[in-house]
NULO-747323 format. One record per residue (C-alpha): residue in three letters; chain; x negated, y, z. Coordinates in nm, 2 decimals. Layout:
residues N
<res:ala&chain:A&px:X&py:Y&pz:Z>
...
***
This chain:
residues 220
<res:unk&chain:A&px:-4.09&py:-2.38&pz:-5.08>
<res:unk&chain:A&px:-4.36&py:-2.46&pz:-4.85>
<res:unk&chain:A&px:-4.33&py:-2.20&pz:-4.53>
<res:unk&chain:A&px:-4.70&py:-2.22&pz:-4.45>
<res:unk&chain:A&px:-4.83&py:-2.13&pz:-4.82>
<res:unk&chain:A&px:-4.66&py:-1.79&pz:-4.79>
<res:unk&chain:A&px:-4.83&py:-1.48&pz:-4.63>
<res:unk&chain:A&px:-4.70&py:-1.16&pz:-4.46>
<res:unk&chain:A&px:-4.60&py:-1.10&pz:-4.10>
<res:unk&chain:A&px:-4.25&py:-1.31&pz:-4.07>
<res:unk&chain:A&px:-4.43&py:-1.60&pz:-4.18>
<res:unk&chain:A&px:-4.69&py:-1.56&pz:-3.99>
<res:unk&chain:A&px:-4.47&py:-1.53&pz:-3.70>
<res:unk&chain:A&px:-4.23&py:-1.82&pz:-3.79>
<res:unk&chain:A&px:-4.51&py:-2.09&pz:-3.84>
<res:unk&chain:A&px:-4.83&py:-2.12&pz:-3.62>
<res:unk&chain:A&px:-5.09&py:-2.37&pz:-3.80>
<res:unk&chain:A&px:-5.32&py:-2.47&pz:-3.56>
<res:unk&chain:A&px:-5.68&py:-2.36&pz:-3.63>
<res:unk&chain:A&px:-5.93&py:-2.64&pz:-3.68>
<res:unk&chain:A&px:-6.33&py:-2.54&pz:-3.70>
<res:unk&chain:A&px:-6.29&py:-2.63&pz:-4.07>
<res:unk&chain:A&px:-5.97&py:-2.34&pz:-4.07>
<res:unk&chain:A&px:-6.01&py:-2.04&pz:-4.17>
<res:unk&chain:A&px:-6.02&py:-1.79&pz:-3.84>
<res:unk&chain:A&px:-5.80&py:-1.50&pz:-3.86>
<res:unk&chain:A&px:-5.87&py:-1.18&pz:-3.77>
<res:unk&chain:A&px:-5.54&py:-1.04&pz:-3.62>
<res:unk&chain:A&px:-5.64&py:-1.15&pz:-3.26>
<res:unk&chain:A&px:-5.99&py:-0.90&pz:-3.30>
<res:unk&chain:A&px:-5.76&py:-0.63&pz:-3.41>
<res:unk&chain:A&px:-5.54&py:-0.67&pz:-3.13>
<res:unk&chain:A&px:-5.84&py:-0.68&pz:-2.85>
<res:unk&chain:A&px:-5.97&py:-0.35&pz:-3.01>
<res:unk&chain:A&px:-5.62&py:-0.18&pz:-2.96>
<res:unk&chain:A&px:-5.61&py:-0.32&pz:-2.60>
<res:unk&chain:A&px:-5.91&py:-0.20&pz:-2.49>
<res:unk&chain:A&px:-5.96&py:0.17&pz:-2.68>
<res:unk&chain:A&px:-5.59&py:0.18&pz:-2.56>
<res:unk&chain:A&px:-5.60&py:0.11&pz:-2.20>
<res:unk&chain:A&px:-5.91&py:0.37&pz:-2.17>
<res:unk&chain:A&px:-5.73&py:0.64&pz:-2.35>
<res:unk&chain:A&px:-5.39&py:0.61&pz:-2.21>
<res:unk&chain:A&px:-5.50&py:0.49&pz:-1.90>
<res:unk&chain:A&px:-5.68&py:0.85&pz:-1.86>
<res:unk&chain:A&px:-5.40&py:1.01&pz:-1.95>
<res:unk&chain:A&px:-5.20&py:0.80&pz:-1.71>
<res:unk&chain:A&px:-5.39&py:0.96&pz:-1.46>
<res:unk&chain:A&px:-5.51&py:0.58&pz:-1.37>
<res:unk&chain:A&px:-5.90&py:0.65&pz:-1.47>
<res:unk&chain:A&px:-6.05&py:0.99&pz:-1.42>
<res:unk&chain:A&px:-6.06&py:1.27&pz:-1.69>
<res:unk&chain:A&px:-6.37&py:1.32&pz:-1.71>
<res:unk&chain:A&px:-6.46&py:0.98&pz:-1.83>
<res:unk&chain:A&px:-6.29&py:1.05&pz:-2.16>
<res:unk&chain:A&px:-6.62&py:1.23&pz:-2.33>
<res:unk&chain:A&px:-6.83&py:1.03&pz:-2.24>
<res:unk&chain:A&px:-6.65&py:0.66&pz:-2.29>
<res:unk&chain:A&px:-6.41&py:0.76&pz:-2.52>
<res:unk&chain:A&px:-6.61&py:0.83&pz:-2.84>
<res:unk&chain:A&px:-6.80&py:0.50&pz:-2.83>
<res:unk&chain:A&px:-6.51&py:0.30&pz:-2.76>
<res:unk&chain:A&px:-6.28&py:0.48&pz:-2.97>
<res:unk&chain:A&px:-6.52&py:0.46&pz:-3.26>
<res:unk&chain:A&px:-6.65&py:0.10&pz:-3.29>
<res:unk&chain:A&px:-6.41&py:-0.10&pz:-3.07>
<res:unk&chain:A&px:-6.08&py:0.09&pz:-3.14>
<res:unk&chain:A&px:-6.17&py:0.16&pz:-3.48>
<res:unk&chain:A&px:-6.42&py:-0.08&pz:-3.68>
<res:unk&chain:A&px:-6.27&py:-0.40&pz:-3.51>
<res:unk&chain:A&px:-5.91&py:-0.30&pz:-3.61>
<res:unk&chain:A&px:-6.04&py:-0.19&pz:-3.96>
<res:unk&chain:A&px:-6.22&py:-0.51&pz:-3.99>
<res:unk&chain:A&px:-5.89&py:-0.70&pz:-3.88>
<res:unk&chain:A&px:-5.68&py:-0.47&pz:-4.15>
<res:unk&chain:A&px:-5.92&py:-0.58&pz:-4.44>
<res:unk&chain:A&px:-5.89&py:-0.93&pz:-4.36>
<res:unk&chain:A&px:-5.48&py:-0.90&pz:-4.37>
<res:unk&chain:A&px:-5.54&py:-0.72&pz:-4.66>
<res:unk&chain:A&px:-5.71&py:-0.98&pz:-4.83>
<res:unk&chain:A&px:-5.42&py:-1.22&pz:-4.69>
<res:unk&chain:A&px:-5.15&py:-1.02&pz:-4.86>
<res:unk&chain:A&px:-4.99&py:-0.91&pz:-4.52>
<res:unk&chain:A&px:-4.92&py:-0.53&pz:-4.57>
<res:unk&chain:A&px:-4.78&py:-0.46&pz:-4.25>
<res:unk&chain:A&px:-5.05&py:-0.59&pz:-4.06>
<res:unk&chain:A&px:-5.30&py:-0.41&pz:-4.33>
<res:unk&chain:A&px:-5.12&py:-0.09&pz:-4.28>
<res:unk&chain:A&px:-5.12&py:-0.11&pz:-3.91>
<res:unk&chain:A&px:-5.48&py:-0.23&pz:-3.82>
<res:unk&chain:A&px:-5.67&py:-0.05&pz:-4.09>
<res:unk&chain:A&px:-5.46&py:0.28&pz:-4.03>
<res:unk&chain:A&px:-5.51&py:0.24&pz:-3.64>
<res:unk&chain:A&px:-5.88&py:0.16&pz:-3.74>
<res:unk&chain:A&px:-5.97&py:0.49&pz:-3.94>
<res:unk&chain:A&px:-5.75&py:0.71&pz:-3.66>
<res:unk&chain:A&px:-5.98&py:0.63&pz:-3.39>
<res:unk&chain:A&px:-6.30&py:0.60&pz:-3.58>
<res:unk&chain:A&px:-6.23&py:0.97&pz:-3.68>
<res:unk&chain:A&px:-6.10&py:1.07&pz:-3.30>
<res:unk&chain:A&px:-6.43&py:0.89&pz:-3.18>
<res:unk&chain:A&px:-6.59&py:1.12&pz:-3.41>
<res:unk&chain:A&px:-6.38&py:1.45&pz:-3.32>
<res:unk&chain:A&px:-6.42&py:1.39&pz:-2.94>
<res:unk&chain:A&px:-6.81&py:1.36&pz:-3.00>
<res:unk&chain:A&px:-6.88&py:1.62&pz:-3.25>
<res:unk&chain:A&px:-6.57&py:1.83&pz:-3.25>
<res:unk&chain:A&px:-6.42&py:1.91&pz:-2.97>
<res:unk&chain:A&px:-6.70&py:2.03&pz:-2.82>
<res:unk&chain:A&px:-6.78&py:2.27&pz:-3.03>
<res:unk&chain:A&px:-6.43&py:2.44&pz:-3.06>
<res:unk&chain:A&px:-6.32&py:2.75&pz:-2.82>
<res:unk&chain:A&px:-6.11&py:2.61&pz:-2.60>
<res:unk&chain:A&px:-5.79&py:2.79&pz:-2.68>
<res:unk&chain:A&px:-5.80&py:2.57&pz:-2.99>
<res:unk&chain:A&px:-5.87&py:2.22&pz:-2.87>
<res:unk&chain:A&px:-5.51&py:2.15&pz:-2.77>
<res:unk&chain:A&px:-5.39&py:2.24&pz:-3.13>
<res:unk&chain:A&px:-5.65&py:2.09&pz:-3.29>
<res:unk&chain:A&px:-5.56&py:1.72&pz:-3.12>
<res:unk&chain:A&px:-5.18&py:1.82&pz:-3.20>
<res:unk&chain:A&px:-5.26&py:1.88&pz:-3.56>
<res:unk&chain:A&px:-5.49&py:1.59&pz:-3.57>
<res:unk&chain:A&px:-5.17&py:1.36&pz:-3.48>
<res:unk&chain:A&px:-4.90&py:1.56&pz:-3.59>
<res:unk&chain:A&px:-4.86&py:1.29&pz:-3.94>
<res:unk&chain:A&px:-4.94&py:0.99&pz:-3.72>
<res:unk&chain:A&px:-4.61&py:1.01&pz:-3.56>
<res:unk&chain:A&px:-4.43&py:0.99&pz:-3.88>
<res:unk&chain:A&px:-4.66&py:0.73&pz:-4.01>
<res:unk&chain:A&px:-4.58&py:0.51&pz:-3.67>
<res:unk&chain:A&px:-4.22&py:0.57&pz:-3.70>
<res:unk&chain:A&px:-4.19&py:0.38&pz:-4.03>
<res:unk&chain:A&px:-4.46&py:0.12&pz:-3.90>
<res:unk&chain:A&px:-4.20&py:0.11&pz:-3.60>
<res:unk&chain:A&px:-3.87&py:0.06&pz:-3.86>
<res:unk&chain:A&px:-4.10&py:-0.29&pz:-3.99>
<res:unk&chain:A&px:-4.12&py:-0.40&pz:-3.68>
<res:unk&chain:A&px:-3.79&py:-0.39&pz:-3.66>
<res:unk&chain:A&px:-3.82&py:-0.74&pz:-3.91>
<res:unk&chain:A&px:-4.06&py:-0.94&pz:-3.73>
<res:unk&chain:A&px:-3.99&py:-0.98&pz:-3.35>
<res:unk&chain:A&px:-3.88&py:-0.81&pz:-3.06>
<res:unk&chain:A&px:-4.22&py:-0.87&pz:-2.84>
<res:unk&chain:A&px:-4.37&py:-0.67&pz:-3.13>
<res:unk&chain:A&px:-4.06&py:-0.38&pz:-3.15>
<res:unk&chain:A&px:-4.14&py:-0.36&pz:-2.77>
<res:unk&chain:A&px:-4.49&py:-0.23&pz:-2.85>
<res:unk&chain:A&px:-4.45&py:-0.03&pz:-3.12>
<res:unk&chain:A&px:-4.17&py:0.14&pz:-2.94>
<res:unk&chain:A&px:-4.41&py:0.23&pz:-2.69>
<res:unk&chain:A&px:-4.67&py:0.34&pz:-2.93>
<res:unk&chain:A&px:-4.40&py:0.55&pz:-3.13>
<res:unk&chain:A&px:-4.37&py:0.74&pz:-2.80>
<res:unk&chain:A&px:-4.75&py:0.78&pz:-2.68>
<res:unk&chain:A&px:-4.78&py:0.93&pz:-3.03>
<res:unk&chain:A&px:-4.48&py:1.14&pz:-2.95>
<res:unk&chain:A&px:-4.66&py:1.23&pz:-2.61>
<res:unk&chain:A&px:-5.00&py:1.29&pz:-2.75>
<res:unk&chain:A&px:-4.84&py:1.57&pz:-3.01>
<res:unk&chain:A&px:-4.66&py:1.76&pz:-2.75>
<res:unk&chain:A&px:-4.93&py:1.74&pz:-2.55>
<res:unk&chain:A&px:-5.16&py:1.87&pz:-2.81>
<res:unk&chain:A&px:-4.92&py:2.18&pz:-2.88>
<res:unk&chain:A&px:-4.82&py:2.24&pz:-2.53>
<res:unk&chain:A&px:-5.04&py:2.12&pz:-2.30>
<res:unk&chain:A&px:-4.73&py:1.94&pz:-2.11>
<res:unk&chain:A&px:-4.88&py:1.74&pz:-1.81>
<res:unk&chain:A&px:-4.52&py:1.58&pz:-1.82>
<res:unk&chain:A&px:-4.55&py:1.46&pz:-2.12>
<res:unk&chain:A&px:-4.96&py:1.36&pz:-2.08>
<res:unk&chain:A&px:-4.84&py:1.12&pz:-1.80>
<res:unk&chain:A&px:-4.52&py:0.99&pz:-2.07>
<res:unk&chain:A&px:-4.82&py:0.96&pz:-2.30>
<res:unk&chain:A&px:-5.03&py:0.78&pz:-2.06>
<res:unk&chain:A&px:-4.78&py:0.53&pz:-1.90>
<res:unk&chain:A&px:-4.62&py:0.48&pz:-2.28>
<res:unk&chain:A&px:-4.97&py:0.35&pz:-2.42>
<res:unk&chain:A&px:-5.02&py:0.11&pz:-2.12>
<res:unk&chain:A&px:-4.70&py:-0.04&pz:-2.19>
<res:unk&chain:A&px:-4.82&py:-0.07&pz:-2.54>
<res:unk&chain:A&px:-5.13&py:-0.20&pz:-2.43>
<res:unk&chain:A&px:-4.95&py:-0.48&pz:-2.18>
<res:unk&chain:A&px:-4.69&py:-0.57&pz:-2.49>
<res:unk&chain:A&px:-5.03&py:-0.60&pz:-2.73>
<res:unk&chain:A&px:-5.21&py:-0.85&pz:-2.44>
<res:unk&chain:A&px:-4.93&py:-1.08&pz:-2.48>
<res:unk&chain:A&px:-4.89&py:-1.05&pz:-2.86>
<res:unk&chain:A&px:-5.30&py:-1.19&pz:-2.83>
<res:unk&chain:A&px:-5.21&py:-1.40&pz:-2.55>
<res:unk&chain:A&px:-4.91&py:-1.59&pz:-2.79>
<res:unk&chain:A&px:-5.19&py:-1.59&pz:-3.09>
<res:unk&chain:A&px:-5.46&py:-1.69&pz:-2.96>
<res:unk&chain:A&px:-5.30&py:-2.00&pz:-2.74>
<res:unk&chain:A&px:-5.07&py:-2.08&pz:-3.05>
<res:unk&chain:A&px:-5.39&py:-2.14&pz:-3.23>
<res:unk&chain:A&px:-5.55&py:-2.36&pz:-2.93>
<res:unk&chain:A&px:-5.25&py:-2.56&pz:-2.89>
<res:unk&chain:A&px:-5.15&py:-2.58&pz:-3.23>
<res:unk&chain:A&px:-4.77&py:-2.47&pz:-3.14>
<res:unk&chain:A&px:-4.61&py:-2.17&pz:-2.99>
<res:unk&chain:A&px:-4.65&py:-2.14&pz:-2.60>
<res:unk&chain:A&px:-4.51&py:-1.76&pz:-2.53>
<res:unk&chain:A&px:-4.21&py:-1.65&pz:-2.64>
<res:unk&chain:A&px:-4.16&py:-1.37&pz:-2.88>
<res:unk&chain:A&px:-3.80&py:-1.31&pz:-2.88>
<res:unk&chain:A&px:-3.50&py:-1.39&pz:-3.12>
<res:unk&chain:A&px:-3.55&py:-1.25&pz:-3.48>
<res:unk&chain:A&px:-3.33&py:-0.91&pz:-3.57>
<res:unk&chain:A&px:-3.40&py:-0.98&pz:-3.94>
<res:unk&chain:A&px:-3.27&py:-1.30&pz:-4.07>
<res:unk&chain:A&px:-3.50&py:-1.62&pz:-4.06>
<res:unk&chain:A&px:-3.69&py:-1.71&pz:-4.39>
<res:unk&chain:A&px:-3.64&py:-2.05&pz:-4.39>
<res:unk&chain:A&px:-3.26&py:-1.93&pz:-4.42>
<res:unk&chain:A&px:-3.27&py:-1.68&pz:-4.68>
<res:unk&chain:A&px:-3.59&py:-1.93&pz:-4.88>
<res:unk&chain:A&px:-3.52&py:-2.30&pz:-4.82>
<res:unk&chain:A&px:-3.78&py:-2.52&pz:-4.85>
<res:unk&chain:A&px:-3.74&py:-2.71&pz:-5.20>
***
């Protein structure tokens, strides 16, 4: 069985084809930069890195076309590709911030205030379980990849209690986690993006936990 005829994210991860102008691009790389960057603003105000009183007026923009239409773009394509993991996590990631761009514009604003906290709870509240079983298939791929879902497992966490509780503990745990997540993401684009310049891995991703495919599927 030919190894670079099959789709989903261990193959992808296992062979790198290098990408010729007549190649078709992929999309994975956009859907990465749009989680970098919505992720770095959000967390990194949370982190207490940027101030809070950018998050209004930055945050619904950024969260809303960058966070969310590039990654929903970059689901699509994976869609189209057959890779469900990478689907699920870039189209999912996709819709949540095009609808928190939304909330944070529209929303928010208009709430009392004594509701805002447990409306942002509520609001991710299901995302924590939906990241925790996003988190368990990342636990077949690589470990550079289990590093950042780990981390985006706990922002979620954080951004919950948060919500619920107001914690400034846990907004800086929030904050800190989603710049890890952010850092582990830049080198998962990193490792793509030169894999595809170079035509053969440059950066490292770490042993696989599941068993390799060309062990379990043999080439014929």
């Amino acid at each position: 069985m030919n190894l670079l005829n099959r789709s989903g994210p261990l193959a992808q991860a296992l062979s790198v084809k290098r990408m010729e102008p007549s190649a078709q691009a992929q999309l994975g790389p956009l859907g990465l930069t749009g989680f970098i960057v919505v992720t770095v603003i959000a967390t990194g105000i949370d982190a207490g890195v940027f101030p809070e009183k950018l998050s209004h007026s930055v945050l619904p923009m950024v969260g809303f076309f960058i966070g969310g239409l590039a990654q929903l773009l970059a689901g699509l394509f994976q869609a189209h590709r057959g890779d469900t993991w990478h689907a699920t996590v870039f189209g999912s990631f996709g819709l949540f911030w095009m609808a928190k761009g939304l909330m944070l514009q529209w929303v928010t604003p208009t709430l009392d205030p004594s509701l805002r906290g447990d409306t942002m709870g509520l609001f991710t509240l299901p995302w924590v379980f939906v990241v925790f079983v996003l988190w368990l298939g990342a636990c077949r791929i690589h470990i550079a990849l289990l590093f950042t879902f780990t981390c985006v497992l706990l922002a979620f966490i954080g951004m919950t209690v948060v919500g619920f509780t107001g914690s400034v503990g846990w907004n800086r745990v929030t904050g800190w986690s989603g710049l890890l997540a952010a850092a582990g993401a830049l080198y998962l684009l990193a490792g793509q993006i030169l894999a595809s310049t170079w035509g053969r891995n440059v950066l490292p991703m770490g042993r696989f936990i599941a068993p390799r495919l060309e062990e379990e599927h043999p080439e014929e």
